[in-house]
C-alpha distance (Angstrom), angle and dihedral (degrees) to the residues before:
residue distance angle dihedral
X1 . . .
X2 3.86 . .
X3 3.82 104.1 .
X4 3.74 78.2 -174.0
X5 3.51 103.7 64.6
X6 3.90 104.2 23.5
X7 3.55 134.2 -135.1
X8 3.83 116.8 140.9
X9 3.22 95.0 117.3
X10 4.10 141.5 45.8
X11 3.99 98.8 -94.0
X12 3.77 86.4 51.8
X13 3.66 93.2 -163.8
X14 3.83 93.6 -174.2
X15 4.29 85.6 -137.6
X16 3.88 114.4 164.4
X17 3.33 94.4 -119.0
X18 3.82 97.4 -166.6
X19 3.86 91.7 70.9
X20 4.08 106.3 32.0
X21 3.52 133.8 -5.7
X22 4.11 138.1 -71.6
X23 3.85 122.2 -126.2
X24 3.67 88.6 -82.5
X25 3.63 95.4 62.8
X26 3.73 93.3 -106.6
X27 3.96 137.0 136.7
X28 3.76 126.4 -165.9
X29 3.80 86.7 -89.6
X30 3.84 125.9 91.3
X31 3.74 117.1 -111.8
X32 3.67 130.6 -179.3
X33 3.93 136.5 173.5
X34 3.51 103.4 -157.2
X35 3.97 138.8 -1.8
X36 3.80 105.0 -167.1
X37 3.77 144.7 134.0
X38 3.89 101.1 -89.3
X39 4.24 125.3 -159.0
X40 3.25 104.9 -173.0
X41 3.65 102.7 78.6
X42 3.67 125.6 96.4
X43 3.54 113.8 -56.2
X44 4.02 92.8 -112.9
X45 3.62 84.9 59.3
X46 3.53 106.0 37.7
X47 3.44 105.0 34.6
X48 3.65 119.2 161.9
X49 4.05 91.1 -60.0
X50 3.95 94.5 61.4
X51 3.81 131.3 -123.2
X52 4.13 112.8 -82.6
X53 3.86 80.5 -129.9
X54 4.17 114.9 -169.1
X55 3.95 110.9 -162.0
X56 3.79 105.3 -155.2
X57 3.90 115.5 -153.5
X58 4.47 109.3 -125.7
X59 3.64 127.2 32.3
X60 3.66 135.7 179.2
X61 2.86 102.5 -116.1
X62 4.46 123.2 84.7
X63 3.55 94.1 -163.7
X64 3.69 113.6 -177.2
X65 4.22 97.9 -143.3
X66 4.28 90.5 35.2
X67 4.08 100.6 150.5
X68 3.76 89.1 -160.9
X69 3.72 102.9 42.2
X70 3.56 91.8 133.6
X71 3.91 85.5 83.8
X72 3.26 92.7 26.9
X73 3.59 114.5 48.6
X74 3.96 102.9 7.4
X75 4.21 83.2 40.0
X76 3.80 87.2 -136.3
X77 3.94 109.6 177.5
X78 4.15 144.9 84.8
X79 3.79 128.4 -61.5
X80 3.85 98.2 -124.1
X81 3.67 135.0 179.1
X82 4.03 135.6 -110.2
X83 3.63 87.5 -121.0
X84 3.90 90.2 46.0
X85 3.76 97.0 50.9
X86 3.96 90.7 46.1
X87 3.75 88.8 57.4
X88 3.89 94.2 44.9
X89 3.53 82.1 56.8
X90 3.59 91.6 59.4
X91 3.51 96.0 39.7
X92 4.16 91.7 55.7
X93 4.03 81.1 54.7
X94 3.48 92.8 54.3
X95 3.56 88.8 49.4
X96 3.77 89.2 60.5
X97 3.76 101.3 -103.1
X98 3.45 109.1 -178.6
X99 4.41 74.3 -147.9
X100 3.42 151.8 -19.1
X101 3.57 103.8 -96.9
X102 3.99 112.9 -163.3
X103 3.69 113.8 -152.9
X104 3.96 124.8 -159.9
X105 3.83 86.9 -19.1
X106 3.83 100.7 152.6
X107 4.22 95.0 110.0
X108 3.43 86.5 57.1
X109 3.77 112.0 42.4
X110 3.76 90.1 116.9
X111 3.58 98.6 53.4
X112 4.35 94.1 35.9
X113 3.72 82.4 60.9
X114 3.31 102.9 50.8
X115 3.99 89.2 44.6
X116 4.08 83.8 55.4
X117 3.49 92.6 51.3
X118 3.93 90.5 60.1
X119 3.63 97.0 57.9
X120 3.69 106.4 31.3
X121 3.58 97.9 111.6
X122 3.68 86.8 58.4
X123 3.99 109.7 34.4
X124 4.28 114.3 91.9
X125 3.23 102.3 177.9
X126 4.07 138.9 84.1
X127 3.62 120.9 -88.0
X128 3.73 110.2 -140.3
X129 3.78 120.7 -159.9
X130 4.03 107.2 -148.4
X131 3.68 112.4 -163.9
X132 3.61 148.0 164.6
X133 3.91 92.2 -135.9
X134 3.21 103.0 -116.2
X135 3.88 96.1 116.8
X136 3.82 138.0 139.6
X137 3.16 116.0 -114.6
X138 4.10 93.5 -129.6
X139 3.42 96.9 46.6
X140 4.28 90.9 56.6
X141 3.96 82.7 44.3
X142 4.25 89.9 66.8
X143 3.86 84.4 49.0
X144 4.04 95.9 55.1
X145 4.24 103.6 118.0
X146 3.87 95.5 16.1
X147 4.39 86.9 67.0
X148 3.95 123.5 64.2
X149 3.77 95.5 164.5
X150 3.92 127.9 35.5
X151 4.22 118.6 -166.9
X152 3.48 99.2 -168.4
X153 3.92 129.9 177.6
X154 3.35 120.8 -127.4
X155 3.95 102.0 -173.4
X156 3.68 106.1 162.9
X157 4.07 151.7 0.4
X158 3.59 93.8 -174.7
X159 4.23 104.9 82.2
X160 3.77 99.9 -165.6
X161 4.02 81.1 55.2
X162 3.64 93.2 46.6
X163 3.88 96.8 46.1
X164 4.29 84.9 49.6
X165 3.90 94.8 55.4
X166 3.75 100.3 24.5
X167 3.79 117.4 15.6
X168 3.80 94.0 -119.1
X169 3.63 107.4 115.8
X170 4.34 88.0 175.6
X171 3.95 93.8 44.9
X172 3.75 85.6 113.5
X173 3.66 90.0 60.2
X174 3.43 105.3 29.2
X175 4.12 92.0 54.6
X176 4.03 92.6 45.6
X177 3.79 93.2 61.5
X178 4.16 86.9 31.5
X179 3.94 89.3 53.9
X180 3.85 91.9 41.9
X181 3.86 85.5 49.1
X182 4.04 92.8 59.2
X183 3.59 99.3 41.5
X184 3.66 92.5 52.9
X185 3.74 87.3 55.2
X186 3.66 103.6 51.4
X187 3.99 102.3 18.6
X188 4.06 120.8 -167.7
X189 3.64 124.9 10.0
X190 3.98 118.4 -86.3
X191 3.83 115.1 -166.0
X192 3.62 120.5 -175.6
X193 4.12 122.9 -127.2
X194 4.12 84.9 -82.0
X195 3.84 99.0 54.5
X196 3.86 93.6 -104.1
X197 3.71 109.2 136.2
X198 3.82 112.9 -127.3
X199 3.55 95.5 -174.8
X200 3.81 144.4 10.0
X201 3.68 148.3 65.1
X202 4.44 126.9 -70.7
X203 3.61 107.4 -178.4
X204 4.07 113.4 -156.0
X205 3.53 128.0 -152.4
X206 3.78 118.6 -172.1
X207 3.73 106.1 -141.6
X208 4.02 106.8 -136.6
X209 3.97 126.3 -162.6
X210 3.71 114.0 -96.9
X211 3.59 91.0 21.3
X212 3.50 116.6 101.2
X213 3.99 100.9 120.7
X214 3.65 84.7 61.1
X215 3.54 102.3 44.1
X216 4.12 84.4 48.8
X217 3.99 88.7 58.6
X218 3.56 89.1 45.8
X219 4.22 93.5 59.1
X220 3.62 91.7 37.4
X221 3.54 91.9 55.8
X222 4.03 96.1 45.5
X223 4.16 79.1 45.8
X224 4.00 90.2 57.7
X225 3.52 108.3 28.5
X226 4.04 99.4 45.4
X227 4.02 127.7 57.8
X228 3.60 108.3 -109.5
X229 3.84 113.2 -88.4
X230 3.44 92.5 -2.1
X231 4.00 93.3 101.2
X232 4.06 123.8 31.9
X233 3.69 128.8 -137.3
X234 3.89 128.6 -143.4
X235 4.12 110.9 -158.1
X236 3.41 98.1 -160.7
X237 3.99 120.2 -152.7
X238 4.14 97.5 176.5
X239 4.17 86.5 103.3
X240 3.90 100.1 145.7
X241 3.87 114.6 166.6
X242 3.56 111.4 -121.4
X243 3.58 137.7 132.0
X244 3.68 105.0 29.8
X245 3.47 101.2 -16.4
X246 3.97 93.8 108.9
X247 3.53 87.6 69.8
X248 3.73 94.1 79.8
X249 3.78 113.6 45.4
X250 3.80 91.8 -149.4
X251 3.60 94.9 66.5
X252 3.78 103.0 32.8
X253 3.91 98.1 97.1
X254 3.75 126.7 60.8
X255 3.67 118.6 -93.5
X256 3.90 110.6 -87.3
X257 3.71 119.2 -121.8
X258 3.69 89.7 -111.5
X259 3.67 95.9 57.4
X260 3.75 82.5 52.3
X261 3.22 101.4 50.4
X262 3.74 96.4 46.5
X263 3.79 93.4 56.0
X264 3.72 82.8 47.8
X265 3.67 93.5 57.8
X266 3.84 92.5 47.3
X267 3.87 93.2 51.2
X268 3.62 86.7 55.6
X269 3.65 102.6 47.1
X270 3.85 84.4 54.3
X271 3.57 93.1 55.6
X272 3.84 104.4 -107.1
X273 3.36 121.2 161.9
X274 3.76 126.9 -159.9
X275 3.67 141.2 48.3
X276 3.37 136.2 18.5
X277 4.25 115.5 175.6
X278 3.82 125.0 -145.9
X279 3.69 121.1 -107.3
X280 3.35 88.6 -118.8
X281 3.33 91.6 67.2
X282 3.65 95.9 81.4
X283 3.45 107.4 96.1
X284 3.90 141.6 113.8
X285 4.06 94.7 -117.6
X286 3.85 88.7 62.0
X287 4.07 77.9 72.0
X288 4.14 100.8 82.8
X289 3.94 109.6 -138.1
X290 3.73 113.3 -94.6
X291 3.62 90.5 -134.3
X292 4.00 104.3 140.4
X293 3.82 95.2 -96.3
X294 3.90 120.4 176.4
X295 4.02 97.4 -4.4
């Protein structure tokens, strides 16, 4: 891929990335936040062991209520290596990582890959692809074999809601064929004799206050589009206004346990299967500290 003329991603800005940075915030250079063992994932990915979770700096995404848009939007992290993210890799598997869980990774599928491809002969575990869903469809092609698990987003089927929040009028479009793309990849769930899912596809929706219609067309269209059990879905409740969020009244409180439990009822009548998240989940110190730790 031509970090000189950009297109990794949907807004395919066409930057030269090798002198200033794309629409995600990104150069030609690798940078992370944080490379740690994470437990707040989904149980089949946590687990007991952790998640060998990679937070890449940039995204394309400018979403309004982002808890960690100090990687994201102000691309806070460290310039690292190929060679140095290969052997973080390693490192999180020595750790005992039940996987390497890739985080916001889009800018740098080029370079992940080719940090992979180092270390295959010696990496065990699943790689799990942790996105907000707003992926092109070419880009997640390069990726098919190196990903066993993908974690995508999928935020929105309304697009006037999805260019408010996240200035991506097509993310309804753009993460149907993107979601369609992964779960053609890695098919039906696999879970090993622990519960740990070794391949497959969860799809998370964060439920948002004053939402519901949304987050309705969002379940009905995992319900239609997917075979039954052969996908997971993770209704996240950890909204927490922050960021921008206060700049739209509607979605400046936390969601109420009603709302929850409404779109909790729904996904069940549908016949979803998968995750639900306590209440208590929604708080700021679920977000780990981007402090630099273990690059």
């Amino acid at each position: 891929m031509d970090m000189k003329n950009c297109s990794l991603c949907p807004r395919e800005c066409k930057a030269d990335r090798t002198v200033s940075k794309g629409y995600c915030g990104a150069t030609d250079k690798i940078k992370i936040a944080r490379a740690s063992l994470h437990f707040w994932e989904e149980p089949c990915i946590s687990g007991e062991k952790g998640s060998g979770t990679v937070f890449f700096s940039g995204c394309p995404l400018k979403c309004c209520f982002c808890q960690n848009y100090k990687i994201s939007d102000e691309a806070y992290g460290k310039e690292i290596s190929e060679e140095r993210l290969s052997e973080i890799f390693l490192e999180l598997q020595e750790k005992g990582a039940n996987n390497i869980n890739l985080v916001t990774a889009s800018p740098y599928v080029p370079m992940i890959i080719k940090s992979l491809d180092m270390i295959k002969h010696k990496l065990n575990i699943p790689i799990v692809y942790n996105s907000g869903g707003y992926e092109k469809v070419e880009t997640l092609r390069m990726l098919k074999g190196y990903i066993d698990i993908y974690l995508p987003d999928m935020k929105y089927m309304d697009c006037e809601v999805a260019e408010k929040y996240s200035s991506a009028k097509d993310y309804p479009d753009v993460a149907e064929k993107a979601l369609d793309e992964m779960f053609s990849q890695v098919g039906k769930p696999v879970f090993d004799d622990n519960g740990i899912m070794k391949k497959g596809m969860i799809i998370r929706h964060l439920t948002l206050p004053n939402n519901f219609r949304d987050t309705e067309n969002v379940l009905r269209y995992i319900a239609e589009n997917f075979p039954e059990k052969e996908v997971l879905i993770s209704l996240m409740s950890q909204y927490t206004p922050c960021h921008k969020a206060f700049s739209y009244k509607e979605i400046s409180r936390k969601i109420s346990t009603l709302e929850y439990n409404k779109a909790l009822d729904l996904a069940v009548s549908l016949g979803l299967t998968g995750f639900m998240q306590e209440r208590s989940s929604a708080k700021e110190e679920y977000t780990p500290p981007f402090d630099l730790t273990g690059i």
